[in-house]
DOMI-929829 format. One record per residue (C-alpha): residue number from 1; x, z, y; residue in three letters. Coordinates in steps of 0.1 Angstrom, whole numbers, plus 5000, padded with zeros to 4 digits. Layout:
BEGIN
 seq east   up north type
 NUM    X    Z     Y  ala
...
//
This chain:
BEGIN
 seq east   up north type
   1 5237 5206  4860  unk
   2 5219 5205  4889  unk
   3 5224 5180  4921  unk
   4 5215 5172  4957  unk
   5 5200 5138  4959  unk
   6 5200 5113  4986  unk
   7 5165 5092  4981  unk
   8 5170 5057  4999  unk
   9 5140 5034  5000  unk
  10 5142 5001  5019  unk
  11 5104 4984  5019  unk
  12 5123 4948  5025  unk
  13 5157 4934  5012  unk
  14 5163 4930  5051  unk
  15 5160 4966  5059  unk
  16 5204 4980  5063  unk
  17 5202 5015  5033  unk
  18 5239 5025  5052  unk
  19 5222 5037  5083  unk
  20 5198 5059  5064  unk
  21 5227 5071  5048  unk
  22 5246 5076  5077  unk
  23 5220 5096  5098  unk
  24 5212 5122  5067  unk
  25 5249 5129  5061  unk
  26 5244 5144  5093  unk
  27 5219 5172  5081  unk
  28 5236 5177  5047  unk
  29 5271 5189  5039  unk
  30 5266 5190  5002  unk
  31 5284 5166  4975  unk
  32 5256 5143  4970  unk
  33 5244 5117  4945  unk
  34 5227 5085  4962  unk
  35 5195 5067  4942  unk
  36 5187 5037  4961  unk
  37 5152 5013  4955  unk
  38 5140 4980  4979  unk
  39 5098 4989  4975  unk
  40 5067 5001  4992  unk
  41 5053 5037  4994  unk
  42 5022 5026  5003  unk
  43 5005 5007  4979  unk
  44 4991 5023  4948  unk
  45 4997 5002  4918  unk
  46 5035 4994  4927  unk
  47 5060 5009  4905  unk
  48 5091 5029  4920  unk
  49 5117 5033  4891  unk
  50 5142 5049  4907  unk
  51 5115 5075  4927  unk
  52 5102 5084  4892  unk
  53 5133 5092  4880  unk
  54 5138 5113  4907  unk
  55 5105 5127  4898  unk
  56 5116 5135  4862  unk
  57 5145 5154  4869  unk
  58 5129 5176  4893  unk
  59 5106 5183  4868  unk
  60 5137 5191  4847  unk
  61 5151 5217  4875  unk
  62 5181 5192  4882  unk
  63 5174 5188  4914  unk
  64 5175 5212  4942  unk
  65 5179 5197  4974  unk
  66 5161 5162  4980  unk
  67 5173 5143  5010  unk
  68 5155 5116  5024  unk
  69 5158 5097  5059  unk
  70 5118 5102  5069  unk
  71 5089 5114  5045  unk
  72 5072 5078  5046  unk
  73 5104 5071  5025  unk
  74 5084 5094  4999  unk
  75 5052 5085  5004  unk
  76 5030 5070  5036  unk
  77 4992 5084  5018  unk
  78 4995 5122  5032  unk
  79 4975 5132  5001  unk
  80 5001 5119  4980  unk
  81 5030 5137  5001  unk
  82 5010 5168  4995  unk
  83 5013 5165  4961  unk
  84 5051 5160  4962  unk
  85 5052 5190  4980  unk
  86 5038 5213  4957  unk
  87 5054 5199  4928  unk
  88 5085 5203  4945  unk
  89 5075 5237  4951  unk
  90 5069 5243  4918  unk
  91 5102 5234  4898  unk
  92 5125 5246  4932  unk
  93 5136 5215  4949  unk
  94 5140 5218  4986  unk
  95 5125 5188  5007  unk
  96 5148 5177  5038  unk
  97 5142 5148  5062  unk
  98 5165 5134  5088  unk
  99 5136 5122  5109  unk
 100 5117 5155  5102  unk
 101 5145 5180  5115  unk
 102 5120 5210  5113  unk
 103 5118 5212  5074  unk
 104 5155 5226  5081  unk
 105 5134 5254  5102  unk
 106 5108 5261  5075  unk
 107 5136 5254  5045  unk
 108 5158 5282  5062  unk
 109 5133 5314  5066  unk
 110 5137 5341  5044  unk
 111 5119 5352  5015  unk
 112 5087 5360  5019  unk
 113 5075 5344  5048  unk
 114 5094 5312  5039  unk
 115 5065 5309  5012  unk
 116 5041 5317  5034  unk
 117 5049 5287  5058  unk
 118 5057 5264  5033  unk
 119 5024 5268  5020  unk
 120 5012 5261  5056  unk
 121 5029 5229  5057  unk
 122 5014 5219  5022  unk
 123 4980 5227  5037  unk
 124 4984 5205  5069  unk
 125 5000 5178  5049  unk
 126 4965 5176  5034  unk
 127 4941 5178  5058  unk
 128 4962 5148  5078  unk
 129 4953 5130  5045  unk
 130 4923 5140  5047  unk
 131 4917 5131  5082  unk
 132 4936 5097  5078  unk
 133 4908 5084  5047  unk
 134 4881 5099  5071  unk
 135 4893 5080  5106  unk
 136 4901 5051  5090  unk
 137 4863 5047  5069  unk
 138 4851 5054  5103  unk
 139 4870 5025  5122  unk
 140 4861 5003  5094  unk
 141 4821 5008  5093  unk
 142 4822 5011  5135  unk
 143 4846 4975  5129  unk
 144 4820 4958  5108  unk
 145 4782 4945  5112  unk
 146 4762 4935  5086  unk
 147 4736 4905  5094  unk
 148 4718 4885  5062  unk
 149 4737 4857  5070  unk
 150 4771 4878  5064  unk
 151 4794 4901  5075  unk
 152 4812 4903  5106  unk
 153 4839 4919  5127  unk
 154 4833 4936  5157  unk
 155 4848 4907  5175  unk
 156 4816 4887  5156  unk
 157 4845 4868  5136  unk
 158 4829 4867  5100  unk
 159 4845 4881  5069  unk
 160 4851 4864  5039  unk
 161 4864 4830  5028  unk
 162 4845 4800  5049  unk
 163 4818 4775  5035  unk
 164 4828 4740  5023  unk
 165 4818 4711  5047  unk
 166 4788 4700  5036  unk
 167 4804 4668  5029  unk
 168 4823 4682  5005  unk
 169 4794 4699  4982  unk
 170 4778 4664  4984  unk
 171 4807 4647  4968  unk
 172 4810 4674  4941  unk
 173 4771 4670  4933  unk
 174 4773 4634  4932  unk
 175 4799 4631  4910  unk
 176 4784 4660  4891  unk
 177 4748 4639  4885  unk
 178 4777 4610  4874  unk
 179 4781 4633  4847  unk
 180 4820 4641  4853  unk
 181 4832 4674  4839  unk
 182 4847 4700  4864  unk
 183 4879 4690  4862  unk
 184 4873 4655  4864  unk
 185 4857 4668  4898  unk
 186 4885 4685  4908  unk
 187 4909 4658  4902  unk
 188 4887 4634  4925  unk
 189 4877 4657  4955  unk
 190 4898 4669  4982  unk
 191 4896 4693  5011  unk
 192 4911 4691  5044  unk
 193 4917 4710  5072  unk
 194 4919 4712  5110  unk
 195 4952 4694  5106  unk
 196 4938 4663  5084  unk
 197 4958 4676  5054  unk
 198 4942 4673  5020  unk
 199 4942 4696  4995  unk
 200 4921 4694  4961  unk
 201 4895 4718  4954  unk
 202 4899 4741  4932  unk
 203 4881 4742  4893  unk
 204 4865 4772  4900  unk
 205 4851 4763  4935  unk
 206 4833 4731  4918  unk
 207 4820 4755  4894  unk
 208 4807 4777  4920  unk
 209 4790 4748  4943  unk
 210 4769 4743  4906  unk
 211 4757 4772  4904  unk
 212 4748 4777  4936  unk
 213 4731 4747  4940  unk
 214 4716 4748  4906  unk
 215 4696 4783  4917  unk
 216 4686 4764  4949  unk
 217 4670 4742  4926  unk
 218 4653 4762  4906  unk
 219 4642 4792  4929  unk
//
């Protein structure tokens, strides 16, 4: 049997799912079935149970009208929105967006031309990907400088974690040429910040002020 589905995805625990409920009732008079999730569309490697359920029933023809609040709800990469498009397209589920009120234009022409568009919009989708990867390689070389002592934003604030105080590689070597072990090191040497407050260095930072100092020796 096949359903309309109301896809509600909140990125924070904070974020109120009623009012994205409440705004697509507005652009849907069909009995509907709400799957609700609290997670990002953006990152890559997170895992969206309830979307990929969604997903699978598409892919089963159970689903023919999928309504979501805004299309970030779906996905913020535009490549991967394209995607979800043409699968979409290809097992018969309708998109609709509350925030995108012209799908309701392009979901309402008639046959043929209503493939001819939505092919459009698949098509655009993409090159917006496209164009998002490209600008925002482009703002990140013109952001960043490259000197031998580093790297550096354009505002010449350097990248990366900063060097330990001096002070604090001394102690680690002297109570390295003691003969203590790492963690013995570890145990005994603290760092501090702006603030005075002492924290102890990590195992793998000793083991990394060794080896660095250990090729200064020998180079």
């Amino acid at each position: 049997m096949t359903k309309v589905i109301f896809y509600i995805r909140c990125s924070t625990l904070e974020q109120e799912p009623d009012l994205q409920i409440n705004d697509i009732k507005t652009i849907c008079e069909l009995p509907f079935e709400i799957y609700k999730e609290n997670q990002s569309a953006w990152a890559e490697n997170v895992v969206r149970p309830v979307f990929s359920s969604i997903v699978s029933l598409i892919k089963k023809r159970k689903v023919t009208d999928l309504y979501v609040w805004d299309l970030d709800r779906i996905y913020r990469n535009r490549k991967r929105l394209q995607e979800f498009f043409i699968l979409c397209k290809t097992y018969d589920c309708k998109v609709h967006s509350y925030r995108q009120n012209w799908l309701e234009d392009i979901n309402s022409i008639p046959a043929p031309f209503n493939e001819i568009v939505f092919d459009l919009l698949i098509n655009i989708t993409g090159w917006m990907g496209q164009d998002e990867s490209q600008k925002k390689s482009e703002r990140v070389r013109m952001a960043v400088k490259k000197r031998n002592n580093g790297t550096f934003s354009y505002k010449g604030n350097k990248w990366g974690r900063k060097a330990l105080p001096k002070q604090t590689i001394d102690r680690v070597l002297e109570f390295h040429q003691q003969g203590k072990s790492i963690r013995e090191i570890a145990s005994l040497v603290k760092i501090y910040d702006k603030n005075n407050n002492g924290k102890q260095i990590s195992k793998s930072a000793v083991h990394k002020i060794l080896v660095e100092n250990s090729t200064e020796k020998d180079s």
